[in-house]
N, C-alpha and C positions, 0 to 999 in steps of 0.2 A: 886561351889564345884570344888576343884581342884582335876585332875586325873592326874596319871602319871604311866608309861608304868615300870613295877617291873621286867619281863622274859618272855622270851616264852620256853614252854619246847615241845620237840621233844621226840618219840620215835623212835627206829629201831630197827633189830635185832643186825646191830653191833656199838654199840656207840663210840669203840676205833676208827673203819674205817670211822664214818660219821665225827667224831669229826676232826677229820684228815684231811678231805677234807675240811671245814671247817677253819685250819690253814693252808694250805697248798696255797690253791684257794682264799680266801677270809682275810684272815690275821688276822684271830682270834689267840687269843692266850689262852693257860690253866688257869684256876682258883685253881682249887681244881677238885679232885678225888669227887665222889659223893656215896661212901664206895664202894662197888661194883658191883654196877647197872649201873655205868657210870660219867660222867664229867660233869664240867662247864664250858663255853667257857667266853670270852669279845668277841665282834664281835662290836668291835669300837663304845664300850658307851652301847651295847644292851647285856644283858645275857640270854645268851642259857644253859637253863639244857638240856645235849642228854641222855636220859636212855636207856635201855632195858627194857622188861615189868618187871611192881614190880609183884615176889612173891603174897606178900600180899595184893595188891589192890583187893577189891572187886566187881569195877565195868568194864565193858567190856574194853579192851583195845587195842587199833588201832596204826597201825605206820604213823608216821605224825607228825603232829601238837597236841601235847596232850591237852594244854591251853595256853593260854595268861594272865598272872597275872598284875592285874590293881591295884595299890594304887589308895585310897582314902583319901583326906583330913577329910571327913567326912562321917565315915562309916554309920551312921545310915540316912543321907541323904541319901547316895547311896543306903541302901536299902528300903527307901520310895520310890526312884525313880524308882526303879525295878520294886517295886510291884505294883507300881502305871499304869505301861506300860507293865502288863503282866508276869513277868518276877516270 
């Protein structure tokens, strides 16, 4: 099964300033506006969503690292493998 690495998404309180540092220090460049919760960066091949917390999310929300989005070749392999290893 083939995986491959989709975004990592970021929260903070201010996504204009982290996004910022971001192109400034590291030489990411804008994607797109993300409506207005925040941006998408390029960070040379890898994409960053930076938010602020959603509104509407209903589950607890931390600043950080909010996920890592993983493609899969084969979604329902991946989730045999999940469940098969606890997951």
């Amino acid at each position: 099964m083939a995986l491959s690495l989709n975004h990592v998404h970021l929260k903070t309180p201010d996504p204009e300033k982290t996004a910022k540092f971001y192109i400034d220090t590291l030489g990411a460049t804008k994607i797109a506006d993300i409506g207005d919760i925040g941006v998408r960066l390029d960070l040379h091949g890898l994409t960053l969503n930076v938010t602020k917390h959603i509104e509407t999310q209903t589950r607890d929300q931390k600043y950080g690292i909010e996920h890592i989005a993983i493609d899969a070749d084969d979604i329902q392999g991946m989730i045999d493998s999940l469940k098969a290893n606890g997951a």
